[in-house]
N, C-alpha and C positions, 0 to 999 in steps of 0.2 A: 302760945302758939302763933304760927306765922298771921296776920291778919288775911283773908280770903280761904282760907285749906279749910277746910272742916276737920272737927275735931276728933271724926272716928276714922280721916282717912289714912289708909295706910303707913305705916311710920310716921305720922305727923310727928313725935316727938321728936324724928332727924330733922326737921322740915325747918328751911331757912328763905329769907327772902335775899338776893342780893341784888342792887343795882349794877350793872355792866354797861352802857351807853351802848344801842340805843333800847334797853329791855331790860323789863324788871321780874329778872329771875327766881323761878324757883326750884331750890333743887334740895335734894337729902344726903348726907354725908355723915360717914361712920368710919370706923376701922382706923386699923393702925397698920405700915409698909407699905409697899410701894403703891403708885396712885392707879386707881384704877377706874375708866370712865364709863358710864351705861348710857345708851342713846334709845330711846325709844322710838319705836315706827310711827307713821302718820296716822293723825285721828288716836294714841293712844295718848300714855304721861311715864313718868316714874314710878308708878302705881304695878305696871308691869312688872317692874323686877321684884316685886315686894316679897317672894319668896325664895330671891335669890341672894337679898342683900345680907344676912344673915350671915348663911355658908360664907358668901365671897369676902367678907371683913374679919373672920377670923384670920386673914393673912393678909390683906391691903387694904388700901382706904380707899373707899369706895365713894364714888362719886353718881350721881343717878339724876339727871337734869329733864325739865321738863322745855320742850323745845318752844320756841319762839308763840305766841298767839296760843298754846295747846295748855292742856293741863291748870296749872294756874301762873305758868308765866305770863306777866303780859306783856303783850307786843308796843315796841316803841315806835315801828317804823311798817306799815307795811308792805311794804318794797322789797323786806329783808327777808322773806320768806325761802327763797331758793337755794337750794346746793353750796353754791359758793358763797353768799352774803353770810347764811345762817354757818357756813361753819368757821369763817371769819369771824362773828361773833361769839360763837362757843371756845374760840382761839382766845381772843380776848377776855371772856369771863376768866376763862385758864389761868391768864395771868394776872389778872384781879386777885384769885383767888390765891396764888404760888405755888399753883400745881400743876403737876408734870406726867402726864400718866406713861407711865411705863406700855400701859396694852387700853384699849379701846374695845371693848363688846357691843355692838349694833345691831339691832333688829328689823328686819326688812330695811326703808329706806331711811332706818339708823344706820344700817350697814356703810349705806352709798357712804353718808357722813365722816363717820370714822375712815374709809378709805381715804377721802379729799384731808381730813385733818391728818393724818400719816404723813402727807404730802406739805403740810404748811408749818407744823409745830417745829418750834426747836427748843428743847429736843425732840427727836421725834418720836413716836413710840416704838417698840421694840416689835410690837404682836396686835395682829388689831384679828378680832371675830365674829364674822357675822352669823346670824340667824335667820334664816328663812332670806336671806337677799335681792332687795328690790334692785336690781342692776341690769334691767332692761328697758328701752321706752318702749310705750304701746306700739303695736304695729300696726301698719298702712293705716286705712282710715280712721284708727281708732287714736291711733297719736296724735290724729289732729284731733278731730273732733272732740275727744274726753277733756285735753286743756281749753278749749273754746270753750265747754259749758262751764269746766272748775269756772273760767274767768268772768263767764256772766252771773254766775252762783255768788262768787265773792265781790262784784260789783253790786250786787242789790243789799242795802243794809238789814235788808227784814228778812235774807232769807235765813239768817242764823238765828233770829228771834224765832220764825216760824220752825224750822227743822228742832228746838231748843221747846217747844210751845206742845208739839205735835208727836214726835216719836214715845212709842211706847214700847215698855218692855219686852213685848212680842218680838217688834218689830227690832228692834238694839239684838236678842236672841236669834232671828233670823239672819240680822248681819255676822255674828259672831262662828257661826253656823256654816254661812257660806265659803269662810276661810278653811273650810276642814278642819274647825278646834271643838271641841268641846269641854267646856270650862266651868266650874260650878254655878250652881246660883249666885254666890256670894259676888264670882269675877265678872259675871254678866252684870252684874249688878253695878259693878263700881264703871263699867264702858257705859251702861244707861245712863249714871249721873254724870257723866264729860258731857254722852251728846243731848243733856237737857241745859246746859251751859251753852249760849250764845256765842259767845267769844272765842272757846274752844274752836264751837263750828264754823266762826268764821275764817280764825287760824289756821285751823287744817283746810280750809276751803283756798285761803291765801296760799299755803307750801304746795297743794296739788294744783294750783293758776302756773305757777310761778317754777316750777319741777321740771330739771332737763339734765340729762345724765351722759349730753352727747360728749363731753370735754373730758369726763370721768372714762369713761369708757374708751376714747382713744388713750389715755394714760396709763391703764390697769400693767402693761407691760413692764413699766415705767416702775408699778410701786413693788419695792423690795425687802419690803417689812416681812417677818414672818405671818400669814395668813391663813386661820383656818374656816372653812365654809361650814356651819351644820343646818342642815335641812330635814324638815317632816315629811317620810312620804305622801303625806294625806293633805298637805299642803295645796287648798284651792286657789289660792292666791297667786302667788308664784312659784310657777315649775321648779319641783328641784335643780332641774335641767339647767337653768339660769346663772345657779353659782357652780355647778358643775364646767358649764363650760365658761364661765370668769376663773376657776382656778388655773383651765387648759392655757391659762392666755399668761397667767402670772408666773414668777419665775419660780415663787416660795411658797405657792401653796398649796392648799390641801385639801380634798372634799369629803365629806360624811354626811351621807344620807340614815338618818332614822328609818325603821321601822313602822313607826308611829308616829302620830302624832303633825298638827296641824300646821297654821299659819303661825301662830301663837305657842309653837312648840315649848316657849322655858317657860307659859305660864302653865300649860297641862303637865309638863315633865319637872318642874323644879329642880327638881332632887338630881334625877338624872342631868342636866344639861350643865350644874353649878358645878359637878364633880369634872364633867367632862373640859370645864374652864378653866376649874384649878389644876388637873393635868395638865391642860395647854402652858399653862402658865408657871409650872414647876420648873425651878432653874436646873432641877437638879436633872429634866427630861432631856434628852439631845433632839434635835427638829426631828430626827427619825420617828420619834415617841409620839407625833400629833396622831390623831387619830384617820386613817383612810374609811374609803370604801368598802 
């Protein structure tokens, strides 16, 4: 097994280290057919789709990467943390790797990611989909303020020891909580041991300094990839509302709001979100066939 994963963590047996300048990737990969990428949101890893990967490689090869500083990638640079640097690098692992993904699935501000790589790959992908879509910056005072503190948080080197020293699984369950998911022991469990990782916590401390989505969002017009939004109603994170109105703005896409379910909707829904990907993703559907409203 890869040196650093631990060995009960999810899929470790997909589990590969790759060098990509400037970061030493870790990512899991499986399946056979066309390529297919998984991005995970801030503060999570690859750990998230562990329920999806399954389903979703019975028919493509699945790619599932832990971002930059997060998970058990580690950061080569950390400058590289933001929107455009990090998906310039995930460009590049790309082709490290010789893969080409057809579609892109992104979770909250995996989401943003996958939109900007739409925009840079070539080839480009065909369908990119997000979940739960982080595609807002904070507003008024809170835009400034919340990147001032990321920035002071990730300028102190102790405070990722401390946060990594001190959180306790109450307290990791409280977080988890507050997104509107509700996830078992097991998934609470595996978010508790990232934020007892140092590194992680500085990582995600690094991509929330370093997070700006003004350039993204004047472009959304611009991207003409096939796009589908799905969102949790119970989502405390980010308003459904959010990718609802990024669909109104895009020429191709499409909104679905759940029923249920949280921030974290594919890891409470698995079963359901995986089926609703591989529709998306069926050649054999016409764009009429995404799923609406």
């Amino acid at each position: 097994m890869p040196d650093g994963v631990p060995p009960d963590w999810p899929h470790v047996e997909l589990s590969r280290i790759v060098i990509s300048p400037p970061h030493c990737w870790h990512l899991q990969m499986t399946g056979s057919g066309p390529d297919l990428l998984l991005i995970h949101g801030a503060g999570g890893s690859a750990h998230s789709w562990r329920d999806l990967i399954a389903p979703l490689s019975r028919s493509h090869r699945v790619l599932a990467i832990d971002l930059p500083g997060q998970g058990f990638t580690r950061l080569g640079a950390r400058t590289r943390c933001g929107l455009n640097p990090m998906s310039a690098d995930i460009a590049r692992l790309l082709d490290t790797l010789n893969l080409h993904p057809r579609a892109i699935v992104g979770h909250s501000a995996g989401a943003a990611i996958a939109l900007r790589l739409a925009q840079i790959l070539d080839p480009a992908p065909a369908t990119i989909i997000g979940i739960n879509a982080a595609l807002e910056n904070f507003p008024g005072v809170a835009g400034m303020v919340f990147p001032l503190i990321a920035k002071a948080l990730a300028l102190n080197p102790l405070t990722g020891r401390v946060v990594a020293a001190t959180i306790t699984y109450r307290a990791t369950e409280r977080l988890i909580s507050g997104t509107g998911s509700h996830l078992t022991p097991e998934g609470i469990e595996l978010y508790h041991r990232l934020l007892r990782n140092k590194s992680h916590v500085a990582g995600t401390l690094s991509m929330m300094e370093q997070w700006s989505l003004d350039d993204l969002l004047k472009d959304l017009p611009e991207i003409r990839q096939r796009v589908c939004f799905m969102t949790g109603a119970e989502d405390l994170a980010v308003s459904p509302r959010t990718s609802e109105k990024a669909a109104e703005r895009m020429p191709n896409a499409v909104f679905r709001k759940f029923p249920d379910g949280g921030h974290l909707l594919h890891e409470e829904w698995p079963d359901l979100v995986s089926a609703e990907i591989l529709k998306i993703l069926d050649p054999t559907d016409p764009p009429s066939a995404l799923p609406g409203v």
